[in-house]
N, C-alpha and C positions, 0 to 999 in steps of 0.2 A: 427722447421718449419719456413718457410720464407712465405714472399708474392706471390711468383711463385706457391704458393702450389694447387690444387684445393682446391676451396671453401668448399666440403665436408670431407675434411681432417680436416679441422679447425674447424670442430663443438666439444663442448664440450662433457664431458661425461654424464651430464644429459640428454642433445638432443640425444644424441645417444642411451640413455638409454630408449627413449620414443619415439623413432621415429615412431614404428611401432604403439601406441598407435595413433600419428598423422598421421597416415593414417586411423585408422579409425573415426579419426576426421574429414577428409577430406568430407569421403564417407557420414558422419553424414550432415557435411554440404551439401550436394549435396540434399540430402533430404527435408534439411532447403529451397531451392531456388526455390522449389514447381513448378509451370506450366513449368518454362524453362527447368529445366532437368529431374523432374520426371515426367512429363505429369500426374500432379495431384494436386487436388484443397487445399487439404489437406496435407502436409506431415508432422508428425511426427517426433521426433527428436530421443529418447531414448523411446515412446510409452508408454500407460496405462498399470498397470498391472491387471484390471478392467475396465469395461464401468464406466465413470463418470456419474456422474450426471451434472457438471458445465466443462462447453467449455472455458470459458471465466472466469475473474476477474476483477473486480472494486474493490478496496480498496481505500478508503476514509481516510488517516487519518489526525486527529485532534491534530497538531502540539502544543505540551505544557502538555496536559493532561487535558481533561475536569473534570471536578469536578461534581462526581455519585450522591453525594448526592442533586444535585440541577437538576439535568437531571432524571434518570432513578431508583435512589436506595432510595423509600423515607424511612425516620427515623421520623414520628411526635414527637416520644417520646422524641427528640430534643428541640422541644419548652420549656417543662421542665428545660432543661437543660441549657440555655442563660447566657453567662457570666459566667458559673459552669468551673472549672477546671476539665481537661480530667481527670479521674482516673487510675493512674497507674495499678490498674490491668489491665487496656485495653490496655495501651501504652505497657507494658510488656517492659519495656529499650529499644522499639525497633530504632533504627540507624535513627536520623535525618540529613535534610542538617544543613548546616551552619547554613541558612539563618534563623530556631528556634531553633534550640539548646540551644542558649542561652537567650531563653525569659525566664523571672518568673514564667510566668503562661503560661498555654497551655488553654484560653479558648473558650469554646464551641461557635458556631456560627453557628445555624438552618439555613436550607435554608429559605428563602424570599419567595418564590415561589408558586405558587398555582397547588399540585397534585391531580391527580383525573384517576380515573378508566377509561385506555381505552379497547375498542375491547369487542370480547365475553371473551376474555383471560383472561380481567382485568388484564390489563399492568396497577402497579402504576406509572405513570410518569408524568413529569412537565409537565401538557396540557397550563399551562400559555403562555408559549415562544416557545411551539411545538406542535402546535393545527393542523397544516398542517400534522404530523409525526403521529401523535396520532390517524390519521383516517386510517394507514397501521397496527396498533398493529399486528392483527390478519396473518398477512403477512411478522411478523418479529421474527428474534429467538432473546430474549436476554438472553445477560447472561451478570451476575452480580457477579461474582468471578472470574475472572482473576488476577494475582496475577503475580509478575514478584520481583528477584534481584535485578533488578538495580534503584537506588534511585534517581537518574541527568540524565540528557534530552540525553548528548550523548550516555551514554554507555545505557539507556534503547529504546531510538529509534534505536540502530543497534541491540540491542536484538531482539525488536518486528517485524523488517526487513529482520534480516538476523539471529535470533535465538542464536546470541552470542555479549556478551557485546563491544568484543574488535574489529573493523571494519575493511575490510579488505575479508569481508567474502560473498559469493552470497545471494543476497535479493532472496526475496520470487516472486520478477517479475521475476528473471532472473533465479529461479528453474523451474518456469514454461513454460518458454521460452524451456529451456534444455528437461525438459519433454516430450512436447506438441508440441514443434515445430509452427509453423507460420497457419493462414488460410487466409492468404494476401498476396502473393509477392509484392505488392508494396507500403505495410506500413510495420512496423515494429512490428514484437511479442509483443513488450513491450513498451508499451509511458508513458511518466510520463508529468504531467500537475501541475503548483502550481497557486493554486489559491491567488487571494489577499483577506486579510479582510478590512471589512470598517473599523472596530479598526484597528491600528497599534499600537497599546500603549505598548504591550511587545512581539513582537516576537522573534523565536526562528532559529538561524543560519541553514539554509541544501542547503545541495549541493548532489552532484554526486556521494558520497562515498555511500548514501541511496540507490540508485539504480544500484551499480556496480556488478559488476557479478563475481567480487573476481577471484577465479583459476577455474573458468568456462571459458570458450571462451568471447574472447569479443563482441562476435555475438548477445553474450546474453544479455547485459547491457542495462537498458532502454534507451530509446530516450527522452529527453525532449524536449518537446514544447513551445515556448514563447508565451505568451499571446497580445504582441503588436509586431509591424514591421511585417519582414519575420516568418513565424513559426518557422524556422529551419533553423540557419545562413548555408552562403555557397554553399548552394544545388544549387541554381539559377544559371545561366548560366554567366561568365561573360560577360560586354559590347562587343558588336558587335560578340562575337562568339554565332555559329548557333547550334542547337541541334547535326545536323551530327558530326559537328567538335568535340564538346564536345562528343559524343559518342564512335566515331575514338579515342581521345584520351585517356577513358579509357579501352577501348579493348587494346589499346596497354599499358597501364602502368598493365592490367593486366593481359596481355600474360609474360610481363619482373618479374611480384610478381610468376607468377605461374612457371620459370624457377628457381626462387629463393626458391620456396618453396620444388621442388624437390631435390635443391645441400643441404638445410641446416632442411628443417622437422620440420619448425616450426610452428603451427599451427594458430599464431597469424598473418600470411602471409594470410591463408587463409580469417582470419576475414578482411582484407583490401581489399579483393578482393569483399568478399559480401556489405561490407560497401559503394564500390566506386558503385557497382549495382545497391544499394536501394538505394545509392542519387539521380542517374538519373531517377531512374523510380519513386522516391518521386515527382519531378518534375513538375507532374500531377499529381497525385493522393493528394498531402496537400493541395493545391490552392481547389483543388471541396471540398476536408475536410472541410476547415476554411469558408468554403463561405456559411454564412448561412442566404443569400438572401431567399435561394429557401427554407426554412423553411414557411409553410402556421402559419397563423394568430392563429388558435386554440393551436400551438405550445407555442407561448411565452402568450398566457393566460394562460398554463399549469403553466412555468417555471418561470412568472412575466417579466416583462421589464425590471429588470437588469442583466436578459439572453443577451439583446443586449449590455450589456457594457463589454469590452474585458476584462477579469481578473477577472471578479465576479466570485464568486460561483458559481451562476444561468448560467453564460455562461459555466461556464469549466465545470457541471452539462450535459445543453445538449450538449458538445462537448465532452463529453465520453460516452454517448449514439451514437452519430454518429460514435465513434471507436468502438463501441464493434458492430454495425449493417453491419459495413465491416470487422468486424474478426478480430480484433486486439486481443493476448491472455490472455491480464494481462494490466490494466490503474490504472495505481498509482498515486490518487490524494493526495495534498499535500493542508494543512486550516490552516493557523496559527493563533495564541495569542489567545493561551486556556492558557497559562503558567498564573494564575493569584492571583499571590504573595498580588495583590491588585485589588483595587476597582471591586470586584465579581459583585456588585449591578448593576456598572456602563458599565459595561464590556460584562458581559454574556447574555442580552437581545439582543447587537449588534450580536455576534459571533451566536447566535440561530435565528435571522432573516437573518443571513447569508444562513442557512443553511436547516432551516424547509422547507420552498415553493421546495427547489431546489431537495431536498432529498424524497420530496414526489413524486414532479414530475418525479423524473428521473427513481422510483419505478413504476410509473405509466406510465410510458412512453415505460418502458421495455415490461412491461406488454399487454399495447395494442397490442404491436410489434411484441407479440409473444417470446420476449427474456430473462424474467425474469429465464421462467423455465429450462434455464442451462445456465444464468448468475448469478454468486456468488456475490452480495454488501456485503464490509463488510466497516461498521465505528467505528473508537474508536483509541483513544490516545494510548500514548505509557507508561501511570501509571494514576493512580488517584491522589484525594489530600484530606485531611485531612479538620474530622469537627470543628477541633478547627481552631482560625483564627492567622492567620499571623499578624502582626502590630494591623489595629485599631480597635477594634470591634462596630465601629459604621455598622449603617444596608445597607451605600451606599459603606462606604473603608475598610469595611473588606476583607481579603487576604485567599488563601489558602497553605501549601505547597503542596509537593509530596508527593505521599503517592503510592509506591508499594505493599501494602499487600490485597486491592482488590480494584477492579476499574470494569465500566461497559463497553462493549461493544455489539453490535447487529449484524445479517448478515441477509439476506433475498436470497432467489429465489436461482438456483443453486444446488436442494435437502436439502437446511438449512430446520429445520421443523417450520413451520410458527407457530404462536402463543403461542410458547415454554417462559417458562418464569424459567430461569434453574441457581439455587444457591441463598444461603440468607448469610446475612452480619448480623452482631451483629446490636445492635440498634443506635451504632455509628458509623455506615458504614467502620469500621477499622478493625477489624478481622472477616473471613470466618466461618462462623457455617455446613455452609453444601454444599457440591459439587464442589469442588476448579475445577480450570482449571488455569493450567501453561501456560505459551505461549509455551513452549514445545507444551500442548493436543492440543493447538490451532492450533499449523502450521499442529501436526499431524493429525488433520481433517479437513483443507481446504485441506491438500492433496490429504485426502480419498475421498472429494467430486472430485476432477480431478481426479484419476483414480490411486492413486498410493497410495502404504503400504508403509507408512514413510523408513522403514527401511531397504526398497530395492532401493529406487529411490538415489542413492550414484552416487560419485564420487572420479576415485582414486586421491587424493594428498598427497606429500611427506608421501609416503608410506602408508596413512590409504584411507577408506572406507568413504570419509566426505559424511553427508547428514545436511540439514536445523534442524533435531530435535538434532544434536549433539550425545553425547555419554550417558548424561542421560537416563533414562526412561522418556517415553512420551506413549499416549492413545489416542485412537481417543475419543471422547466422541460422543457416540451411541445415547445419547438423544439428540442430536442436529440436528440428521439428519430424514429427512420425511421419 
């Protein structure tokens, strides 16, 4: 073959092998682009294979792994135990990091904290540093055995993301995206938001690979948001050029993607073409987002006054109540330096003032709105950490490490069933006695709350059937839903 050749002579034999797949990728995205070409407010991507109960998702997570025992999973019989070395029947050999492996002693170190009985539920959890959280108990499901493989931050955040350790793979925004399809033509399915902590004492590296959409379309892949400048580089029109102009110019770059997409069938043509639409119609629709002038007064008494500081919690809190009240289908927030190797004492009252006011309000917020009941919040890290301490066991610099064999997390609103208080931990919060939940069961029941049986909602690549729960067995777990 030479240059003279047509262009469709030259496509390979994988493209040619999936062409006709990418056409109906085409037609999929047609559906994605909602009032302009389907003449509807809603469209659908690959569609529920049940009525959901949850429209929307907020995932919240706690970048590092917060530490159960000093949150949500109390152990008094801990106290007891101060200074005691763990006992090997509990540890069972089980695989440390590095970073103790090689200490002497592995010893105990009680939470500090003050628990107490919330809700009618009686949730035990830390009311000391979450006394704002602790007035929702009765409106939250937690669960306190989740358990996960991976024992370091990268390979267990793309587990908890994207359901497999090795990254590369679609997040759980960009399943949703694929699913559900858009209820905004001129935002995006998917935004992802990182918030800053007032700690920065150990945070923990993320980028883009958290929210890529792997061998999905790249239609799928979240959008993130900056928290200062432009929200969204580039979108803005350059100097002196007028909307007309800029609009002429991408009708025509993507009249020339769409003669290209016909010679060659590649489906990542089409994602260019939706990409260059939703910039310009972002155009207006991020500027009224971000602008939270028109927010009345009763608002940031909800959220505190560090809702007006760009990059707080309290801000990117109520800036994902404003995405999810125009239909955005998936906001993945991002909370670091929970990783806390050290100073627990000094650390964890910042990282829970970050997050208590914000997290109540934003439940509360939903609520008024009318949106809690088919919006899904879920919060929680990507592993837990262990009761014995890292380095010093004084009561302000003691550490914890990682600890994958059960860790806590919560969800609310969305059909989760409120007041649920579901799995118990040994007395040192390190092995499961009763009701495990894999991040397998997990992804497989925030599925079930959007509309789909884990096990259909697939995608073909290089020749299998890929879906988010993998090829394991996974469960929805039925006691978490209303």
């Amino acid at each position: 073959m030479n240059a003279n050749e047509e262009p469709h002579q030259l496509q390979t034999r994988r493209q040619f092998f999936t062409r006709g797949r990418n056409l109906l990728g085409g037609a999929a995205l047609a559906s994605l682009l909602g009032d302009t070409l389907a003449g509807a407010s809603e469209s659908p991507a690959v569609g529920p294979h049940f009525a959901p109960t949850a429209k929307r998702v907020i995932y919240l997570h706690m970048v590092g792994g917060p530490a159960q025992m000093d949150l949500f999973d109390y152990k008094p019989a801990m106290k007891d135990w101060y200074d005691k070395d763990l006992p090997d029947s509990v540890r069972m050999g089980q695989r440390l990091t590095t970073m103790t492996s090689g200490q002497a002693r592995f010893p105990i170190a009680p939470s500090k904290y003050k628990f107490s009985p919330a809700g009618d539920c009686g949730m035990w959890m830390n009311t000391e540093l979450l006394p704002n959280l602790a007035k929702k108990a009765d409106e939250i499901c937690w669960m306190r055995t989740l358990h996960t493989e991976a024992i370091n931050h990268e390979p267990a955040i793309a587990a908890m993301q994207t359901g497999n350790q090795v990254t590369g793979r679609p997040c759980l925004g960009a399943w949703a995206s694929y699913g559900l399809g858009t209820m905004n033509e001129n935002l995006p399915a998917f935004v992802v938001l990182v918030a800053t902590p007032s700690n920065r004492e150990q945070e923990q590296a993320i980028s883009a690979r958290l929210w890529h959409s792997g061998y999905l379309s790249g239609q799928h892949a979240g959008v993130s948001f900056r928290s200062k400048g432009d929200p969204i580089l580039y979108i803005n029109n350059p100097p002196g050029v007028p909307d007309a102009i800029r609009k002429r110019t991408i009708d025509g770059l993507n009249a020339l993607n769409e003669i290209s997409y016909e010679q060659h069938g590649d489906p990542e043509t089409q994602t260019r073409i939706q990409q260059y639409e939703m910039a310009f119609r972002m155009q207006a629709s991020v500027p009224e987002l971000t602008d939270l002038s028109q927010e009345p007064a009763h608002v940031f008494e909800l959220y505190g006054e560090e809702a007006k500081k760009p990059g707080s919690f309290a801000n990117t809190a109520l800036m994902t109540r404003r995405l999810a009240e125009r239909g955005v289908r998936f906001i993945q927030v991002y909370h670091n330096n929970w990783d806390h190797h050290r100073n627990v004492g000094g650390r964890m009252p910042s990282q829970c003032q970050d997050v208590d006011r914000p997290c109540y309000a934003l439940l509360e917020d939903l609520k008024r709105r009318g949106l809690l009941d088919d919006t899904l919040v879920i919060w929680g890290g990507e592993f837990g950490r262990t009761i014995y301490s890292q380095g010093s066991l004084s009561q302000t610099n003691y550490g914890r490490d990682h600890h994958p064999r059960c860790f806590s997390m919560w969800m609310a609103g969305g059909g989760a069933k409120g007041g649920t208080i579901y799995g118990e931990t040994d007395d040192f919060s390190y092995n499961i006695v009763r009701d495990p939940v894999h991040i397998r069961d997990f992804h497989a029941t925030i599925l079930h709350l959007l509309g789909f049986e884990h096990e259909r909602l697939t995608y073909k690549f290089q020749g299998l059937d890929q879906k988010l729960t993998g090829v394991l067995p996974a469960r929805v777990i039925t006691k978490l839903l209303a």
